[in-house]
N, C-alpha and C positions, 0 to 999 in steps of 0.2 A: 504494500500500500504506500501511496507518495503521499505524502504530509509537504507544503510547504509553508514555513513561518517568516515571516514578513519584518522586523526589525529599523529602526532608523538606521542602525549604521550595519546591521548585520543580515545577509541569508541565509537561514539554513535550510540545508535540503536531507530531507530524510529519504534513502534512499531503502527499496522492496530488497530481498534477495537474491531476486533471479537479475538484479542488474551487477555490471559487470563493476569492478572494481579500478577500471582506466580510468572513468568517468567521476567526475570531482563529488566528493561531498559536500562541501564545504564553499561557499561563496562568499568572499566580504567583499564589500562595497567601502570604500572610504571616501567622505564626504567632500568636497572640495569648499578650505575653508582659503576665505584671505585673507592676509595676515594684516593687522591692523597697527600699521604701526606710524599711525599720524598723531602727529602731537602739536602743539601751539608752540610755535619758531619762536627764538629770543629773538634773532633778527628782525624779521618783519612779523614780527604778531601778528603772522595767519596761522590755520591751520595746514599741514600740509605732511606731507608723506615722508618720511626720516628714512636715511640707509641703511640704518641698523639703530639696534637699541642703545647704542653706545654715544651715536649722535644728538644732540643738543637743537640742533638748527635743519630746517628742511631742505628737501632736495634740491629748488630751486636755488635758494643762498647759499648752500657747500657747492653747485656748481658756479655760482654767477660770483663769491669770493676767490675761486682760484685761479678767474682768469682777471681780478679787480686789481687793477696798478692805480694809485694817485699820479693825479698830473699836478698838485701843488695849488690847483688854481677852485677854490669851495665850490663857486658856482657850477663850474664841468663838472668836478669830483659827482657832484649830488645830483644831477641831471644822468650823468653816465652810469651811477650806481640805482639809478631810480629806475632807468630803461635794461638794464642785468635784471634787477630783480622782480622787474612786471611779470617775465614769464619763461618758462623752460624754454621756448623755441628760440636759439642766437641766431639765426639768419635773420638781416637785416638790423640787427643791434649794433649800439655803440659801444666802441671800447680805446681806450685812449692805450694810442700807439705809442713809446715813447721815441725820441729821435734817433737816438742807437740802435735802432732797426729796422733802417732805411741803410742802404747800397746804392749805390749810382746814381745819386741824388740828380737832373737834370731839370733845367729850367726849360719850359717849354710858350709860355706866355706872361702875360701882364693886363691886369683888365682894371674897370676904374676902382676897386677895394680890395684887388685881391692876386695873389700872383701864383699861377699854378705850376705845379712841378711832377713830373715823373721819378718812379724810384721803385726798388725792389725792396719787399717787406720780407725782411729772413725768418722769420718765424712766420709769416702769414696768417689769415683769417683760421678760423676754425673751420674743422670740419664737422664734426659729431662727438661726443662723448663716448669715451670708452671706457665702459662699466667692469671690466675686468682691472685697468687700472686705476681708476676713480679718477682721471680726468681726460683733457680736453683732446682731441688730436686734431692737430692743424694742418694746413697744406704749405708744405715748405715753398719760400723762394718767390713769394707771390709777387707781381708787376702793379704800381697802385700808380 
């Protein structure tokens, strides 16, 4: 006779005699939980999703502080660290380049405020996040 018993996280299957012994007894199901591990940021007092239990500050601010340099100047600093911290996605974000990381600096014009220059960013923009080493990978050698 087949009995079967219904359980939240468990099947069990009774099985007759005459069934063979290849065939499972035994079935668990394990429930798909996730893992809740958002907490209120010291940073920017939101809520938001933590790396591990260890961290203090959410995903967004441990990624958007490791790629945060001051440029000296409040106003940038807080404008640049305002647009980091809006949101996980860095394409099209700012981030202050310092001049030490320009190559081939060349002047290319002059307009009425402003005077533009070609050069090569040796560290360059980002790429994406790489979660195995907890940061940023950029595209080397970039033309700005």
């Amino acid at each position: 006779m087949d009995q079967l018993i219904n359980h939240k996280h468990k099947i069990d299957i009774l099985l007759s005699n005459d069934t063979s012994l290849s065939k499972p007894t035994q079935i668990t199901v394990k429930p798909k939980r996730k893992s809740k591990l958002k907490i209120l940021c010291n940073e920017c007092n939101r809520e938001g999703k933590r790396l591990d239990k260890s961290h203090q500050v959410c995903q967004n601010c441990y990624k958007a502080k490791s790629i945060y340099k001051p440029s000296g100047n409040k106003v940038i600093d807080d404008f640049i660290r305002d647009t980091l911290w809006d949101n996980n996605k860095f394409v099209g974000k700012m981030e202050f380049v310092p001049y030490d990381q320009f190559k081939d600096i060349k002047f290319i014009a002059e307009g009425g405020f402003s005077k533009i220059y070609k050069a090569t960013w040796i560290d360059g923009p980002i790429r994406g996040w790489n979660k195995s080493n907890q940061n940023y990978s950029r595209v080397k050698s970039k033309i700005v």
